[in-house]
C-alpha positions as CSV (number, residue, x, y, z in Angstrom):
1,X,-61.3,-0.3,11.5
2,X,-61.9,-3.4,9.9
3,X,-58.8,-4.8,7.5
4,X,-61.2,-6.2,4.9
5,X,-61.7,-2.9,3.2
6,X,-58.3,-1.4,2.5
7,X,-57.5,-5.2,1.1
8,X,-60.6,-5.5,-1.1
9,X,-59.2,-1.4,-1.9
10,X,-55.8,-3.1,-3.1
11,X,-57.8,-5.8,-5.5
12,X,-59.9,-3.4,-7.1
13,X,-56.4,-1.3,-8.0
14,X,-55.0,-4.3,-8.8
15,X,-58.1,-5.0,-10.8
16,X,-58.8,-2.1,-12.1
17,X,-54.6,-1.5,-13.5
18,X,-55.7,-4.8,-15.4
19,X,-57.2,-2.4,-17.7
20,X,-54.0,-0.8,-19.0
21,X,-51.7,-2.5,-21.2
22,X,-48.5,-4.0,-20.1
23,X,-45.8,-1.4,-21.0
24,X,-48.4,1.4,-19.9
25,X,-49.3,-0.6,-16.7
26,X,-45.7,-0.2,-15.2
27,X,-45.1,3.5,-16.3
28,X,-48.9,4.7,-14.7
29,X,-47.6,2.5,-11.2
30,X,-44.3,4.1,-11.2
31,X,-45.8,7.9,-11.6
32,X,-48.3,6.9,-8.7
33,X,-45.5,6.0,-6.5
34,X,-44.5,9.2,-7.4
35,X,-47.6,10.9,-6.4
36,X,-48.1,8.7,-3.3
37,X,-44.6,10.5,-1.9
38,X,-46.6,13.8,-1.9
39,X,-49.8,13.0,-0.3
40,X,-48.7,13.6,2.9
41,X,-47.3,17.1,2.4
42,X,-48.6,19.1,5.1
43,X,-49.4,15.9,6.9
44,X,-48.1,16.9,10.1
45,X,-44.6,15.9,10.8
46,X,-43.1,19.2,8.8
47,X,-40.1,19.4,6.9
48,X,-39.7,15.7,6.7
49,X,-42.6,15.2,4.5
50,X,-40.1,16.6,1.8
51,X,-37.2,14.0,1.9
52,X,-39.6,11.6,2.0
53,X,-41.0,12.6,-1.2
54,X,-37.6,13.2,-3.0
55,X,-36.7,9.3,-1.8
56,X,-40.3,8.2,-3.6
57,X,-39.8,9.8,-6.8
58,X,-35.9,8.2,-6.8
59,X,-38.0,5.1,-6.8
60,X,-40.9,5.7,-9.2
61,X,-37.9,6.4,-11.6
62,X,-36.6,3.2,-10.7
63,X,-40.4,1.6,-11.2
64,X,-40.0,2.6,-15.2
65,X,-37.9,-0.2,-15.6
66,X,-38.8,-2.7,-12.3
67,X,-41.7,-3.7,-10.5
68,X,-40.0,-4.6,-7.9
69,X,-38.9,-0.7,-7.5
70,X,-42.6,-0.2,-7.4
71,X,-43.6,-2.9,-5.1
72,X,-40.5,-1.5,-2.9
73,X,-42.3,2.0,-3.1
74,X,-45.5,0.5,-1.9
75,X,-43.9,-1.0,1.0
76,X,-42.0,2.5,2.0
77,X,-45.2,4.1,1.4
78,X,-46.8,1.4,3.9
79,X,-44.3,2.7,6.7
80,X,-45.1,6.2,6.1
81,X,-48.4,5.9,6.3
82,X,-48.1,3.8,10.0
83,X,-45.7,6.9,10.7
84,X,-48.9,9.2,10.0
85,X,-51.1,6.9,11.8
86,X,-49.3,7.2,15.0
87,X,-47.7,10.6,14.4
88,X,-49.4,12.9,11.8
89,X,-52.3,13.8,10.2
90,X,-54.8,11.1,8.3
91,X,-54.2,10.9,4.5
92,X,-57.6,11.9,4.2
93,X,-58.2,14.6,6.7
94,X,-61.8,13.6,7.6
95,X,-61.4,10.1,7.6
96,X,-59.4,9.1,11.1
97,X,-58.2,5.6,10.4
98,X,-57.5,6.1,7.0
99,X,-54.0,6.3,6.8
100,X,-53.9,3.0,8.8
101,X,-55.9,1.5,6.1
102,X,-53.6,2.8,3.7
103,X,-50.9,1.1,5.5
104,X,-53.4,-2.7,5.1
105,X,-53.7,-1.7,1.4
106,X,-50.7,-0.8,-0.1
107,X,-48.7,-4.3,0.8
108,X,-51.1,-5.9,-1.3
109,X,-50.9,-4.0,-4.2
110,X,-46.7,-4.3,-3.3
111,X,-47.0,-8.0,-3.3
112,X,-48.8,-7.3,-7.1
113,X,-45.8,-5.3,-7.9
114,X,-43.6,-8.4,-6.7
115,X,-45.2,-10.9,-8.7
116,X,-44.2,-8.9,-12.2
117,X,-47.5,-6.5,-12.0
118,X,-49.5,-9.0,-14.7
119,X,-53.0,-8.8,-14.8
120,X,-54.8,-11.3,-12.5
121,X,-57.4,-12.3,-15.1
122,X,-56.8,-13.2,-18.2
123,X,-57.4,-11.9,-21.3
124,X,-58.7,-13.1,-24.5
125,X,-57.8,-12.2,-27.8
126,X,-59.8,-9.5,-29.9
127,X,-62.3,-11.9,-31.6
128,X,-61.1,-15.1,-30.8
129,X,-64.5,-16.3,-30.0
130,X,-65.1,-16.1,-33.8
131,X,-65.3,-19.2,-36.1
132,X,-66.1,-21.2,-32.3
Protein backbone atom coordinates (compact mmCIF):
# COMPACT_ATOMS: atom_id res chain seq x y z
CA UNK A 1 0.00 0.00 0.00
CA UNK A 2 1.34 3.13 -1.00
CA UNK A 3 1.63 5.96 2.13
CA UNK A 4 0.63 8.78 -0.16
CA UNK A 5 -3.02 8.16 0.13
CA UNK A 6 -3.89 7.91 3.73
CA UNK A 7 -1.61 11.29 4.05
CA UNK A 8 -3.44 13.18 1.18
CA UNK A 9 -6.75 11.35 3.42
CA UNK A 10 -5.42 13.34 6.61
CA UNK A 11 -5.24 16.88 4.40
CA UNK A 12 -8.44 16.63 3.00
CA UNK A 13 -9.89 16.06 6.88
CA UNK A 14 -7.75 18.64 7.82
CA UNK A 15 -9.05 20.59 4.88
CA UNK A 16 -12.28 19.80 4.88
CA UNK A 17 -12.69 20.64 9.26
CA UNK A 18 -11.53 24.14 7.79
CA UNK A 19 -15.04 24.48 7.07
CA UNK A 20 -16.42 24.55 10.63
CA UNK A 21 -15.95 27.38 12.82
CA UNK A 22 -13.37 27.49 15.47
CA UNK A 23 -15.40 26.66 18.74
CA UNK A 24 -17.35 24.02 16.59
CA UNK A 25 -14.20 22.69 14.92
CA UNK A 26 -12.83 21.35 18.33
CA UNK A 27 -16.14 19.94 19.75
CA UNK A 28 -16.92 17.85 16.03
CA UNK A 29 -12.89 16.50 16.54
CA UNK A 30 -13.38 15.55 20.07
CA UNK A 31 -16.88 13.55 19.36
CA UNK A 32 -14.86 11.84 16.35
CA UNK A 33 -12.27 10.64 18.67
CA UNK A 34 -15.05 9.45 20.36
CA UNK A 35 -16.37 7.54 17.48
CA UNK A 36 -12.96 6.44 16.27
CA UNK A 37 -12.68 4.29 19.85
CA UNK A 38 -15.75 2.25 18.44
CA UNK A 39 -14.81 1.37 15.05
CA UNK A 40 -13.09 -1.50 15.82
CA UNK A 41 -15.80 -3.24 17.84
CA UNK A 42 -16.02 -6.64 16.69
CA UNK A 43 -12.63 -6.11 15.12
CA UNK A 44 -11.21 -9.16 16.12
CA UNK A 45 -9.30 -9.04 19.36
CA UNK A 46 -12.66 -9.47 21.58
CA UNK A 47 -13.37 -8.05 24.83
CA UNK A 48 -10.55 -5.57 24.57
CA UNK A 49 -12.05 -3.59 21.83
CA UNK A 50 -14.26 -2.25 24.91
CA UNK A 51 -11.52 -0.72 27.21
CA UNK A 52 -10.19 0.69 24.42
CA UNK A 53 -13.24 2.50 23.60
CA UNK A 54 -14.02 3.62 27.25
CA UNK A 55 -10.11 5.09 27.27
CA UNK A 56 -11.08 7.11 23.78
CA UNK A 57 -14.13 8.70 25.00
CA UNK A 58 -12.03 9.73 28.49
CA UNK A 59 -10.09 11.60 25.85
CA UNK A 60 -12.67 13.12 23.41
CA UNK A 61 -14.02 14.54 26.77
CA UNK A 62 -10.72 15.85 27.35
CA UNK A 63 -10.57 17.20 23.44
CA UNK A 64 -13.74 19.74 24.41
CA UNK A 65 -11.39 21.79 26.05
CA UNK A 66 -7.60 20.68 24.33
CA UNK A 67 -6.39 19.87 21.05
CA UNK A 68 -3.77 18.41 22.33
CA UNK A 69 -6.28 15.65 23.96
CA UNK A 70 -7.39 15.26 20.44
CA UNK A 71 -4.15 15.09 18.74
CA UNK A 72 -3.30 12.54 21.74
CA UNK A 73 -6.46 10.55 20.64
CA UNK A 74 -5.31 10.41 17.11
CA UNK A 75 -1.99 9.04 18.08
CA UNK A 76 -3.75 6.18 20.45
CA UNK A 77 -6.03 5.61 17.72
CA UNK A 78 -2.77 5.25 15.40
CA UNK A 79 -1.48 2.32 17.73
CA UNK A 80 -4.73 0.61 17.64
CA UNK A 81 -5.13 0.57 14.30
CA UNK A 82 -1.20 -1.03 13.83
CA UNK A 83 -2.67 -3.45 16.59
CA UNK A 84 -5.49 -4.40 13.99
CA UNK A 85 -3.13 -4.48 11.23
CA UNK A 86 -1.09 -7.11 12.67
CA UNK A 87 -3.68 -8.72 14.88
CA UNK A 88 -7.42 -8.06 14.01
CA UNK A 89 -9.66 -7.39 11.45
CA UNK A 90 -9.25 -4.31 8.77
CA UNK A 91 -11.24 -1.17 9.73
CA UNK A 92 -12.93 -1.65 6.68
CA UNK A 93 -13.66 -5.23 6.26
CA UNK A 94 -13.07 -5.43 2.42
CA UNK A 95 -10.31 -3.33 2.26
CA UNK A 96 -6.98 -5.40 3.59
CA UNK A 97 -4.48 -2.67 4.25
CA UNK A 98 -6.78 -0.23 5.35
CA UNK A 99 -6.28 -0.17 8.81
CA UNK A 100 -2.47 0.25 8.15
CA UNK A 101 -3.50 3.28 6.24
CA UNK A 102 -5.37 4.39 8.97
CA UNK A 103 -2.39 4.11 11.11
CA UNK A 104 -0.27 6.63 8.06
CA UNK A 105 -3.36 9.03 8.32
CA UNK A 106 -4.27 9.68 11.58
CA UNK A 107 -0.69 11.17 12.79
CA UNK A 108 -1.18 13.79 10.45
CA UNK A 109 -4.34 14.88 11.37
CA UNK A 110 -2.65 14.43 15.29
CA UNK A 111 0.10 16.68 14.25
CA UNK A 112 -3.07 19.21 13.15
CA UNK A 113 -4.52 18.69 16.47
CA UNK A 114 -0.89 19.65 17.97
CA UNK A 115 -0.54 22.75 16.14
CA UNK A 116 -3.96 24.30 17.90
CA UNK A 117 -6.44 22.65 15.09
CA UNK A 118 -6.56 26.28 13.00
CA UNK A 119 -7.49 26.14 9.64
CA UNK A 120 -4.62 25.84 7.14
CA UNK A 121 -5.93 28.47 4.78
CA UNK A 122 -6.99 31.49 5.50
CA UNK A 123 -9.96 33.10 5.53
CA UNK A 124 -11.26 36.31 4.40
CA UNK A 125 -13.76 38.43 5.91
CA UNK A 126 -17.46 38.37 4.67
CA UNK A 127 -17.15 41.15 1.97
CA UNK A 128 -14.05 42.50 2.44
CA UNK A 129 -13.32 42.58 -1.19
CA UNK A 130 -15.91 45.42 -1.25
CA UNK A 131 -14.95 49.12 -1.78
CA UNK A 132 -11.32 47.34 -3.37
Amino acid sequence: MSIVGPILVGVLFILVMAAFPDGARQRVNALLIAGAGAVYWSGGLGVWEFPFGLVMIYVAYRGLDSWRWIGVGWLLHTCWDVVHHLKGNPIIPFVHDSSFGCAICDPVIALWCFAGGRPVIARRAHGSLRGS
